[in-house]
BATORLUM-291205 format. One record per residue (C-alpha): residue number from 1; residue in three letters; x, y, z. Coordinates in nm, 4 decimals, padded with zeros to 6 digits. Last residue first. Example, Ala and Ser with C-alpha at 12.3 -4.5 7.8 and 13.67 -1.06 7.14 Angstrom:
% residues 2
seq, type, c1, c2, c3
2, SER, 01.3670, -00.1060, 00.7140
1, ALA, 01.2300, -00.4500, 00.7800
% end
This chain:
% residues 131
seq, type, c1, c2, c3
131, UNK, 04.5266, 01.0432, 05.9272
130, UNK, 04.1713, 01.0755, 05.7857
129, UNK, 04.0094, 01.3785, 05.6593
128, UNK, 03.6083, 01.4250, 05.6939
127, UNK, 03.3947, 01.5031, 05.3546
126, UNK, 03.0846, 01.7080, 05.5131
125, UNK, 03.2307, 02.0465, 05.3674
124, UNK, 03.3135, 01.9027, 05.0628
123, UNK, 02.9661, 01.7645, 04.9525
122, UNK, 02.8338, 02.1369, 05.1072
121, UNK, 03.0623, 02.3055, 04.8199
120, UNK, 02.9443, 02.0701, 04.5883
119, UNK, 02.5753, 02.1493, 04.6270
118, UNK, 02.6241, 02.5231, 04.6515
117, UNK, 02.7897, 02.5124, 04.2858
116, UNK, 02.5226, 02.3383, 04.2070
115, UNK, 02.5890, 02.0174, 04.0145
114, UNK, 02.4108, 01.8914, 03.7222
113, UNK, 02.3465, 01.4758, 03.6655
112, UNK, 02.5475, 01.3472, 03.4723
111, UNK, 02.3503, 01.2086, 03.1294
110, UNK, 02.6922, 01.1930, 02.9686
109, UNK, 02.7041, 01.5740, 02.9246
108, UNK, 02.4501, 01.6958, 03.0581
107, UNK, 02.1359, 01.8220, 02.9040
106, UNK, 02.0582, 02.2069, 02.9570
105, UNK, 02.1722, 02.2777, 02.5653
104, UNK, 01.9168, 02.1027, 02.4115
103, UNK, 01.9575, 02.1431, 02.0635
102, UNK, 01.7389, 02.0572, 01.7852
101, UNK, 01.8793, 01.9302, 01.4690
100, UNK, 01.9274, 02.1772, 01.2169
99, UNK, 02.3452, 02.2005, 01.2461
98, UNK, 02.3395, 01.8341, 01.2415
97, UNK, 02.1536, 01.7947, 00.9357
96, UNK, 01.8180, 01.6053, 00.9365
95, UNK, 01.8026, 01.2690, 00.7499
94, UNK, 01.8786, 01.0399, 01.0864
93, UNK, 01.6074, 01.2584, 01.2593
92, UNK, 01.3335, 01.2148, 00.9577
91, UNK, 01.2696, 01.4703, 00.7314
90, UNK, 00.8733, 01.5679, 00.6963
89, UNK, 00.8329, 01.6789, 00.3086
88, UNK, 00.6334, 01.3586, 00.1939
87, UNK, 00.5690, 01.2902, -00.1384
86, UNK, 00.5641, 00.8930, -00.0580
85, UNK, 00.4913, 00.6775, 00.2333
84, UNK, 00.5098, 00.3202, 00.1715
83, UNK, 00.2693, 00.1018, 00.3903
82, UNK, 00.3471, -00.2354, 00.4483
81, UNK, 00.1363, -00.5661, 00.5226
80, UNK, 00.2601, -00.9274, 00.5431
79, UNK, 00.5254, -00.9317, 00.8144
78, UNK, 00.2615, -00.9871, 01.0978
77, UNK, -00.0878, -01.0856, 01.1454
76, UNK, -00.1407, -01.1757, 01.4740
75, UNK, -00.4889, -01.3411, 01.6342
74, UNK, -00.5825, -01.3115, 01.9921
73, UNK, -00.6821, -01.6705, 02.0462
72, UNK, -01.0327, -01.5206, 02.1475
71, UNK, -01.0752, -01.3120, 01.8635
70, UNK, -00.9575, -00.9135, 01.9482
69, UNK, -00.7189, -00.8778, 01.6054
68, UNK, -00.3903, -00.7737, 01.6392
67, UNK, -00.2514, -00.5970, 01.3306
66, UNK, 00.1229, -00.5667, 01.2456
65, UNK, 00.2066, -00.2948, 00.9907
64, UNK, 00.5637, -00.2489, 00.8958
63, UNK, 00.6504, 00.1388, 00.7696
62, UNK, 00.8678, 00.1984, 00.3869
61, UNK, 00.9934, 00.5311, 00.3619
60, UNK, 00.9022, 00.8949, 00.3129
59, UNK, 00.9047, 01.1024, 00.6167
58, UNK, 00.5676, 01.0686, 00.8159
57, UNK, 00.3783, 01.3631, 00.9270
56, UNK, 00.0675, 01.3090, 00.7523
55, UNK, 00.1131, 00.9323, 00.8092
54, UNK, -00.1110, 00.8365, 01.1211
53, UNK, -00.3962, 01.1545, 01.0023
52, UNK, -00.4690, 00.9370, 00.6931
51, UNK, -00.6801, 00.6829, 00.9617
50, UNK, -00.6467, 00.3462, 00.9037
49, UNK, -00.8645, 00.1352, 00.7959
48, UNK, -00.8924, -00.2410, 00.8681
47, UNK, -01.1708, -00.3988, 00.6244
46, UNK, -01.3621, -00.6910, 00.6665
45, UNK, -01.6950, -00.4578, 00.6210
44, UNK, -01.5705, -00.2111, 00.9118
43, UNK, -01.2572, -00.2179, 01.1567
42, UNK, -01.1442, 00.1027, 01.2565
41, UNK, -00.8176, 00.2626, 01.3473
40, UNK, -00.6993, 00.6157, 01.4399
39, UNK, -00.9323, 00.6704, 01.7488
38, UNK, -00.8013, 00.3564, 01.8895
37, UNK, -00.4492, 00.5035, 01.9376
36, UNK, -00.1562, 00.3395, 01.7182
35, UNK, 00.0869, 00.0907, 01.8606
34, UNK, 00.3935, 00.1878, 01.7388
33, UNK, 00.6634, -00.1116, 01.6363
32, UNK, 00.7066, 00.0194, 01.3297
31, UNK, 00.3305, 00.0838, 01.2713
30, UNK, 00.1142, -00.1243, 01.5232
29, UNK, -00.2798, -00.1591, 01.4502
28, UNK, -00.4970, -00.3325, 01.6807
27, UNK, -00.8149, -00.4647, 01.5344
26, UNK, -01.1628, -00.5624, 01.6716
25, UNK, -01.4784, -00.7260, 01.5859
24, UNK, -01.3088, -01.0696, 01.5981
23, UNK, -01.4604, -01.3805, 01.5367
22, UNK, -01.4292, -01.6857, 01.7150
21, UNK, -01.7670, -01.7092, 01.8604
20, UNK, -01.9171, -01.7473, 01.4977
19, UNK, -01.6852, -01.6913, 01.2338
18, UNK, -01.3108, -01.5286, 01.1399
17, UNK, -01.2151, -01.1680, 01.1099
16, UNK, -01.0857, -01.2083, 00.7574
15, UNK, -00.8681, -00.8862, 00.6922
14, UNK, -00.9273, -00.6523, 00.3660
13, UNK, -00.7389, -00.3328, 00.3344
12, UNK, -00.7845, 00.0503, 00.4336
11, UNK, -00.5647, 00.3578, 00.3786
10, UNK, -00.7433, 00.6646, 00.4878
9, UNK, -00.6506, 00.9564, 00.2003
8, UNK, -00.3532, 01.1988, 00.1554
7, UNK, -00.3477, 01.3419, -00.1889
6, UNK, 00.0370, 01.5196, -00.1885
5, UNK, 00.1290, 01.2936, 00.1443
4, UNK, 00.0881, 00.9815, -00.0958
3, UNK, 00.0214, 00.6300, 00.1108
2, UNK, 00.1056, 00.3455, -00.0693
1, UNK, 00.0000, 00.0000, 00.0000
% end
């Protein structure tokens, strides 16, 4: 499946949600390992769809789609559905150039934790010297 950010539309396909007590009326949708919010997917007809509103910010590429249906053996369907996102102008983090990525300039250096200059003062005032 293809989903085009230049004509963005719901991207749907056919699932068989199974018969009697063992069908499902349910689907869980996981995008690269995202499980996507309930208000995004639906299940109608034997159809999944997906809501356009899941790729409009997408950089282009190729995205894994795992369902999990709600039967009572909690069905799986992996590694047979992909969506390819085309036209898109959102840059992923790997694409972005260093001098555009975002800079947080309050993180530590090797996630140590900031120290007052009060705070190390009072760590040497309560170190004792031995003899």
């Amino acid at each position: 499946m293809v989903y085009d950010a230049e004509n963005p539309q719901d991207l749907s396909f056919e699932v068989y949600l199974g018969e009697g007590e063992a069908k499902a009326d349910a689907a869980y949708v996981i995008v690269n390992n995202t499980l996507l919010d309930s208000s995004v997917v639906s299940v109608k007809d034997n159809k999944v769809v997906i809501d356009k509103s899941v790729f409009a910010k997408a950089p282009n590429g190729t995205y894994k789609i795992t369902v999990i249906f709600n039967d009572p053996l909690s069905t799986v369907v992996k590694d047979m559905i992909t969506i390819t996102v085309k036209n898109s102008k959102a840059v992923s983090d790997d694409e972005q150039p260093d001098d555009e990525k975002p800079v947080d300039d309050d993180k530590p250096v090797n996630d140590e934790k900031p120290v007052s200059d009060e705070a190390a003062e009072s760590e040497s005032d309560e170190l004792e010297t031995v003899e």
